[in-house]
C-alpha positions in Angstrom: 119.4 -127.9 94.0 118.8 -124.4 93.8 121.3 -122.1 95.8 118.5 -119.4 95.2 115.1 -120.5 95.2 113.9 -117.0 94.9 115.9 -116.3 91.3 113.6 -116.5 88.4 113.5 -120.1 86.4 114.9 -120.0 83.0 113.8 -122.8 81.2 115.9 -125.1 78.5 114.2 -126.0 75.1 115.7 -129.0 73.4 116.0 -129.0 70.1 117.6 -132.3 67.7 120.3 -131.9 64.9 120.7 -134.4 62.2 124.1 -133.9 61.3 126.0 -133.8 58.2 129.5 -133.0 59.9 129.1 -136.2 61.8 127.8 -138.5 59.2 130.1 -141.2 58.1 132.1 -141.1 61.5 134.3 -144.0 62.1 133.4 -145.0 65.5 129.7 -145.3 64.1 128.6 -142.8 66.8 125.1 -141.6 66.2 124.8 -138.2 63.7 121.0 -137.3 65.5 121.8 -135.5 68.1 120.0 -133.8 71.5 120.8 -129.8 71.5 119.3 -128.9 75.0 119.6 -124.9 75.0 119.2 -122.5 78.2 117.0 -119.0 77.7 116.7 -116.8 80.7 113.5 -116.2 82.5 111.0 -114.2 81.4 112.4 -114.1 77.2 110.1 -115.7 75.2 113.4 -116.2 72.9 117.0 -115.0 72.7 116.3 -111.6 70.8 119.6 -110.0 70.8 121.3 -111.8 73.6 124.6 -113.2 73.4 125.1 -116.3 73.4 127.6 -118.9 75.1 128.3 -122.4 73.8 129.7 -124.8 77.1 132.2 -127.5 75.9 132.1 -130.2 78.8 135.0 -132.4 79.7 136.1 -135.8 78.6 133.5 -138.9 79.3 130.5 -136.0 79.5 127.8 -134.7 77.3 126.3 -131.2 77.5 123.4 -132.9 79.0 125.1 -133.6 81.3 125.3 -130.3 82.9 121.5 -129.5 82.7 120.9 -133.2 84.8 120.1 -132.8 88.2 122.6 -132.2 90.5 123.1 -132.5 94.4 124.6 -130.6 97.0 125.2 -128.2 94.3 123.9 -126.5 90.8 123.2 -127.5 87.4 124.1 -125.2 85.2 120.7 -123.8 84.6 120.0 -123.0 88.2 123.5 -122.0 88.3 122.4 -118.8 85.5 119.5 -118.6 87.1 121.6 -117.4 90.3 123.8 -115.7 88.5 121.5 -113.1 86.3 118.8 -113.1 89.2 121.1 -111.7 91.6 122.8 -109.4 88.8 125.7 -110.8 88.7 125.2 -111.4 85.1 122.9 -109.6 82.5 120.8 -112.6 80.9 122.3 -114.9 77.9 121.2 -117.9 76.0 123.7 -120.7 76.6 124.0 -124.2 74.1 124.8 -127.4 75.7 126.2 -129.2 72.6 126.4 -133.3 73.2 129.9 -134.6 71.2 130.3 -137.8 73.2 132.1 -140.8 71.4 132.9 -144.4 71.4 135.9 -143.4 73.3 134.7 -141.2 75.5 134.6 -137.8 74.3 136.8 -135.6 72.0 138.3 -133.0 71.6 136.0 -130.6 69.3 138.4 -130.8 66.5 138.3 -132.4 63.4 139.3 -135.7 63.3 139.7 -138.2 60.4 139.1 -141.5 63.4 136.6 -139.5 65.5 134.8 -136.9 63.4 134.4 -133.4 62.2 133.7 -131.8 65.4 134.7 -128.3 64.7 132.8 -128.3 62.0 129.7 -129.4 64.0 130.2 -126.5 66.2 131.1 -124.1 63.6 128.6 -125.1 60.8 125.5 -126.8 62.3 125.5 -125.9 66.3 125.7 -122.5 66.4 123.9 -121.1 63.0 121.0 -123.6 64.1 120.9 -122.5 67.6 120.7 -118.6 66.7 118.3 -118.8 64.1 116.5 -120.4 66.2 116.2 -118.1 69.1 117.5 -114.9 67.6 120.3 -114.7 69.6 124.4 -114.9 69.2 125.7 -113.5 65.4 128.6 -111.7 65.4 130.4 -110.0 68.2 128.1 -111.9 70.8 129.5 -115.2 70.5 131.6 -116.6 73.1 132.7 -120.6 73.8 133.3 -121.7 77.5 134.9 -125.5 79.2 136.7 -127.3 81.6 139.5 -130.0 80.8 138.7 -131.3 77.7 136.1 -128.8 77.4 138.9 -126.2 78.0 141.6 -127.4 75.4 138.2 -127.1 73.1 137.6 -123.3 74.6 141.0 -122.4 74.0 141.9 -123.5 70.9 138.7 -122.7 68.9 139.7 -119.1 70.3 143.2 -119.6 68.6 141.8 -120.7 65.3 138.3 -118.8 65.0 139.3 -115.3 66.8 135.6 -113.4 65.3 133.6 -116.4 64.7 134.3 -116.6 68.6 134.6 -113.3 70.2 135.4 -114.2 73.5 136.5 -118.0 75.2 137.0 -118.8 79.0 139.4 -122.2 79.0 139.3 -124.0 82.9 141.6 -126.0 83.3 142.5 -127.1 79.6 144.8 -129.8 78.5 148.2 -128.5 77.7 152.1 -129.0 78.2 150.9 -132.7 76.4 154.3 -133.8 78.0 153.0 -133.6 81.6 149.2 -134.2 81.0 149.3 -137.3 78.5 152.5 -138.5 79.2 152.1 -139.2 82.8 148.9 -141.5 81.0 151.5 -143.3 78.7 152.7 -146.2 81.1 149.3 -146.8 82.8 147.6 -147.1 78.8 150.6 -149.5 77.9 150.2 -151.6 81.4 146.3 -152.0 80.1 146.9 -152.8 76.8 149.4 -155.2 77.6 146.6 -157.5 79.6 145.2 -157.7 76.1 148.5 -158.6 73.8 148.8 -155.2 73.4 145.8 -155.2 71.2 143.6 -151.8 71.2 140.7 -153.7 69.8 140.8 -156.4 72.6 141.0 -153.8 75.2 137.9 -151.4 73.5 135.8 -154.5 73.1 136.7 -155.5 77.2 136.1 -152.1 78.4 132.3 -152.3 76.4 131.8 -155.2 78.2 132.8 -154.5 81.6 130.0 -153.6 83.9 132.4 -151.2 85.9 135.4 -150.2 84.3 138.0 -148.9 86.7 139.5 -145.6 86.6 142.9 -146.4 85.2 140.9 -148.2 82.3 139.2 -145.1 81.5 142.6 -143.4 81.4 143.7 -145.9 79.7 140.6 -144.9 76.9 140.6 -141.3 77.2 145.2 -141.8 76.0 143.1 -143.6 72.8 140.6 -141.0 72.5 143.3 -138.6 72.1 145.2 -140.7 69.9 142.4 -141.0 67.9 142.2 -137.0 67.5 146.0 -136.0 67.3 147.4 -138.8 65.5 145.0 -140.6 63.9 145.4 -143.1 61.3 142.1 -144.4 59.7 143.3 -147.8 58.0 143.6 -149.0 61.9 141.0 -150.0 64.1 139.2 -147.4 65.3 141.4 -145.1 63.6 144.4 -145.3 66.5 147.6 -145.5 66.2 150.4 -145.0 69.6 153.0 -142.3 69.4 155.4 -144.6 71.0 156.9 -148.5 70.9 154.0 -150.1 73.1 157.0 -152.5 74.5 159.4 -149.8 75.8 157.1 -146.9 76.2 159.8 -144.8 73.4 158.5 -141.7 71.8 158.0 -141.9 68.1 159.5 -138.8 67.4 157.2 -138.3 64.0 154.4 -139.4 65.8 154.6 -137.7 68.7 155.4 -134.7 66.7 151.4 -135.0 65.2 150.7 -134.9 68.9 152.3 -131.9 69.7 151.4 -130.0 66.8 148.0 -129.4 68.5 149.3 -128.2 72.1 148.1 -124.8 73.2 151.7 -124.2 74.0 153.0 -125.2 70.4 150.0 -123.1 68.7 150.2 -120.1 70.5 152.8 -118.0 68.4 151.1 -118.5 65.7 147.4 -117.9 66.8 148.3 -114.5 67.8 145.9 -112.8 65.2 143.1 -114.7 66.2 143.5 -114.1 69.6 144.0 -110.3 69.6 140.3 -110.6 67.7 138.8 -111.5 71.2 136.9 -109.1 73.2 138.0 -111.0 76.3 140.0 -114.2 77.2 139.7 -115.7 80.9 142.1 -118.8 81.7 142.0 -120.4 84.8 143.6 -123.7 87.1 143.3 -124.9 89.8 146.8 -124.6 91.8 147.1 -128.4 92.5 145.6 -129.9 89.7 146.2 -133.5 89.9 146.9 -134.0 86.1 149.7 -131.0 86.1 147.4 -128.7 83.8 148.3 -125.3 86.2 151.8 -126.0 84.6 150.6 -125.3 81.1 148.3 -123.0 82.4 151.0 -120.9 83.8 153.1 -121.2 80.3 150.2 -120.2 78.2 150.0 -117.0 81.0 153.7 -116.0 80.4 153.1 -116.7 76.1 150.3 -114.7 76.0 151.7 -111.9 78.0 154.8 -111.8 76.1 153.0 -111.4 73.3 151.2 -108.8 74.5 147.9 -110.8 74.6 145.3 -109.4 76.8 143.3 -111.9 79.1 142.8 -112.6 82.6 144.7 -115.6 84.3 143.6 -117.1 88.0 144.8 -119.6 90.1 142.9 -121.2 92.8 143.2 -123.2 95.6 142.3 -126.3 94.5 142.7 -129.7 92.0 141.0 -130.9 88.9 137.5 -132.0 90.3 134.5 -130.5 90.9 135.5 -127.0 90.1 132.5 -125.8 88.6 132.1 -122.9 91.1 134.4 -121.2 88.9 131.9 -120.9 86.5 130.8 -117.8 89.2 133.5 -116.3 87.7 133.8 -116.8 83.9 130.2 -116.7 83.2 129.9 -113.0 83.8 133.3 -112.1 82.7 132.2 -113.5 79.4 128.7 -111.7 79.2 129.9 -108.3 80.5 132.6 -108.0 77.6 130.1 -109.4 74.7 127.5 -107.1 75.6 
């Protein structure tokens, strides 16, 4: 639904990507993928615009946010609001699709999942700005929520100038709190199987409705799959603890924790300090604990002397996408 039906319509072309970075994936996931890609209205391409790639959150697609949508925006119309109302000066904005078998990922490399940073890095965004002329260096900036967030966040602490800016809503971090609330719930699951991650993949395939907890139970596998993962086992998943008593491994969860914004940060000071702007934000309620980390990332960055902006909101997890009001044009106004 259009909040303005007066703004001007962008369009979105949709272009296809055969990818190498994907080929030879263990889950068999497909390496042809849809790229749908947002240009303002009126630009016949993206000539000299910046351009924004959105990382979506676990279980979606970027498709997914240029689908219909009711009693609110898409994130087409949404842009569409945004720059016709200046808000925002115009950009050209990628919609990248990196579902999986289990549900998503999270746009790292991964030996169980696939070389999804390097999709991004290597294939998404060189194809999408020779394409339309838009993006290069300096005017490059990566946006998400949850899954989509950890994704935003930590691409800005590895690729500070490939990325030059990164807005992170509500990103996985503090994996103690986040994941390890999960842990019981996954074990419960896996137990009505014999404990057997196979059993449980090939049931939840099957199931015509899947509850929630079993797609919590898939999304703890999906992450073991791109923290810890172990390719001579199924699916390339391993647990970080004794499925029987629920006891860290400390090794394993060590692998885990390796790739926690809060454990990376110190070191990805460099990279960060490369950004023209950082926006991190959380709702204050959040039902998986995330404003927690959030706030920890806040006090890291600022002790080490990080700029960015940090918000809190009064709200939870879901259906915060009306923040978007507020990165969106924080990220174009410092790439311009």
């Amino acid at each position: 639904m259009r909040r303005n039906r007066t703004a001007p319509r962008g369009r979105v072309e949709r272009l296809e990507l055969d990818s190498e970075a994907l080929r030879g994936n263990l889950q068999g996931d497909p390496t042809r993928r849809e790229l749908p890609v947002y240009l303002p209205a009126g630009r016949s391409d993206g000539g000299g615009l910046p351009l924004l790639v959105d990382l979506v959150g676990f279980t979606g697609s970027g498709m997914s946010h240029t689908n219909w949508k009711n009693f609110g925006e898409n994130l087409p119309e949404r842009l569409d609001r945004l720059i016709g109302e200046g808000q925002m000066g115009p950009v050209v904005v990628a919609f990248p699709d990196c579902f999986t078998r289990l549900g998503g990922n999270q746009y790292i490399n991964s030996s169980a999942l696939g070389r999804y940073e390097d999709y991004l890095l290597q294939e998404v965004v060189p194809l999408v700005e020779q394409t339309f002329r838009c993006g290069g260096e300096g005017k490059r900036a990566v946006f998400g929520k949850s899954s989509g967030g950890y994704g935003a966040i930590v691409h800005a602490m590895r690729h500070g100038g490939f990325w030059s800016a990164a807005a992170c809503h509500s990103g996985d971090m503090a994996f103690d709190l986040v994941y390890g609330c999960d842990l019981p719930g996954t074990l419960n699951d896996l137990a009505k199987h014999e404990r057997s991650i196979p059993a449980f993949i090939e049931h939840f395939e099957k199931s015509q409705k899947p509850s929630e907890r079993e797609v919590h139970t898939l999304m703890f596998l999906a992450m073991a799959a791109t923290y810890d993962p172990d390719p001579t086992q199924p699916f390339g998943i391993r647990l970080p603890c004794d499925p029987e008593t629920a006891e860290l491994i400390p090794e394993r969860w060590s692998n885990w924790t390796t790739h926690d914004p809060l454990t990376m940060v110190s070191n990805s000071a460099s990279s960060l300090r490369r950004l023209k702007g950082l926006f991190i934000d959380c709702g204050d309620r959040d039902q998986y604990h995330l404003h927690y980390g959030a706030r920890r990332l806040h006090h890291a960055l600022t002790r080490l002397e990080i700029p960015h902006v940090y918000e809190e909101f009064p709200d939870d997890h879901s259906n915060v996408d009306y923040r978007m009001d507020r990165s969106l044009p924080y990220l174009e106004q410092v790439l311009r």
